[in-house]
C-alpha positions in Angstrom: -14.9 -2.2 -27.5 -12.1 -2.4 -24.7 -10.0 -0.2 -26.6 -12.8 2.5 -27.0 -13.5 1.9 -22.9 -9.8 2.1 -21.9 -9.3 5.3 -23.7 -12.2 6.7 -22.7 -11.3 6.3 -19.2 -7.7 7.6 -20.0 -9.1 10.5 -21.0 -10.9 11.3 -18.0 -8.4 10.8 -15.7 -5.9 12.7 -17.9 -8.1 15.8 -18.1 -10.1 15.2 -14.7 -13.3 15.1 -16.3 -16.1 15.2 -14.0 -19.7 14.2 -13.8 -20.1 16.6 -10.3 -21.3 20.0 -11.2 -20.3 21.4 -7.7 -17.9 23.6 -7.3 -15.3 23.0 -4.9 -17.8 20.8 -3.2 -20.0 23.2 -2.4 -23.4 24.2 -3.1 -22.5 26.3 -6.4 -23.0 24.6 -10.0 -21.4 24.4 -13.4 -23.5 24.8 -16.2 -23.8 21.2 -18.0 -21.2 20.6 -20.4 -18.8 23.4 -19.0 -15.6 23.6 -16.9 -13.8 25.2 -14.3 -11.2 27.2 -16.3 -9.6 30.1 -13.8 -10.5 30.7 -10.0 -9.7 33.7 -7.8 -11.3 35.3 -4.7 -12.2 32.3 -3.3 -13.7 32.5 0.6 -15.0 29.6 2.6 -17.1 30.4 5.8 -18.9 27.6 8.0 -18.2 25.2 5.7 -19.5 27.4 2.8 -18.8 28.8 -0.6 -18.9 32.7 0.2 -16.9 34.0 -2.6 -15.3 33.3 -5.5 -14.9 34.0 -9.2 -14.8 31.4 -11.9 -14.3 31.6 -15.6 -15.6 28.4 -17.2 -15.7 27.1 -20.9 -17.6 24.7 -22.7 -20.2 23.9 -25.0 -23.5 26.3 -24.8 -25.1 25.9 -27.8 -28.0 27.9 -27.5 -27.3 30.5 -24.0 -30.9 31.0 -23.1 -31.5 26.5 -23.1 -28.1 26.2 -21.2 -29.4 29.0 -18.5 -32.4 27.7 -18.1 -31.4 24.4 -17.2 -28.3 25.8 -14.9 -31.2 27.5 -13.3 -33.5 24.8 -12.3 -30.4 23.2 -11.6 -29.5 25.8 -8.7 -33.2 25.8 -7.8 -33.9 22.6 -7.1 -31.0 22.8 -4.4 -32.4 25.3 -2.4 -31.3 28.7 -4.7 -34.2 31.4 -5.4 -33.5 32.9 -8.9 -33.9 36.6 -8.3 -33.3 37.7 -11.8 -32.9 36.2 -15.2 -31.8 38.2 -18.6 -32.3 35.9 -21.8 -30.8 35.5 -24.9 -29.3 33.0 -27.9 -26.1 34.6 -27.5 -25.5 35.7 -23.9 -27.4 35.1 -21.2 -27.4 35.9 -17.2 -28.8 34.6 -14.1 -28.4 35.9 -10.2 -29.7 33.1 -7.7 -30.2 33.6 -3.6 -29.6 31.6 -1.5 -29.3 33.1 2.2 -27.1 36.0 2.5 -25.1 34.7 -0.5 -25.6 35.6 -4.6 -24.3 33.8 -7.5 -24.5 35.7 -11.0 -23.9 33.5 -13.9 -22.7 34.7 -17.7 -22.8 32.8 -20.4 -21.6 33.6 -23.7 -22.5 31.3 -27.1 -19.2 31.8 -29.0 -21.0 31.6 -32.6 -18.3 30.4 -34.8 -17.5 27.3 -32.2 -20.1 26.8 -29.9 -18.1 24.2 -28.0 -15.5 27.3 -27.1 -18.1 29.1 -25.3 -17.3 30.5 -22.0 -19.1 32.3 -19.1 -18.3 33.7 -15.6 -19.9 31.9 -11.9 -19.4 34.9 -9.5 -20.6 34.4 -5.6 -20.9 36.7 -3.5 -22.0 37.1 0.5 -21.4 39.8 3.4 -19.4 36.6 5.1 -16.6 37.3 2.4 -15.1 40.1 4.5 -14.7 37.3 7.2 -14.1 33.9 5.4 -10.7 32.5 5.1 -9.0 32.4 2.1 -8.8 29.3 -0.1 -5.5 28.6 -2.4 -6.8 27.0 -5.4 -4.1 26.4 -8.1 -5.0 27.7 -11.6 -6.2 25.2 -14.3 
């Protein structure tokens, strides 16, 4: 049983596995069960997430289920959902929160469902104006 715990926690410090869904300590979430892959354009203002793109990958095993939880997710922190486009292979999301949007992809990979991937995009008019965040690539 120690073996199993010691491992376990090996693991999770070897790969940084995460219980927080927040990305970059902000106010924008991962699906459940997915990771932060790539990041680019990101843009802090006030303390916020303004911009960014982020490719993550994980396990969606059905693409509408995994949306609809990411999306009460986001909503009960504050996010409106402003559109939602369903599906057991793709599915996509755009939340509103302010003056800022996040669109969400995700895509079931069929053949390995725990290979999925998906796209977190946010977006604001304070991007223009935001400084510029170095986050090194995973």
């Amino acid at each position: 049983m120690r073996t199993v715990a010691l491992a376990t926690l090996f693991c999770m410090i070897a790969l940084g596995c995460s219980t927080d869904r927040a990305i970059l300590e902000s106010d924008v979430f991962l699906p459940e069960d997915m990771v932060t892959i790539r990041s680019a354009n990101i843009r802090r203002a006030g303390g916020e997430l303004v911009g960014g793109d982020f490719f993550v990958g994980g396990r969606v095993n059905n693409a509408e289920a995994s949306m609809d939880e990411v999306v009460d997710y986001y909503r009960s922190n504050g996010w409106f959902l402003q559109r939602q486009i369903p599906g057991l292979d793709f599915s996509k999301a755009t939340l509103i929160k302010g003056d800022r949007t996040v669109t969400i992809e995700l895509v079931r990979r069929r053949l390995d469902p725990a290979n999925s991937t998906g796209t977190i995009v946010v977006v604001s008019p304070l991007a223009t104006h935001a400084t510029s965040t170095e986050v090194p690539m995973k």
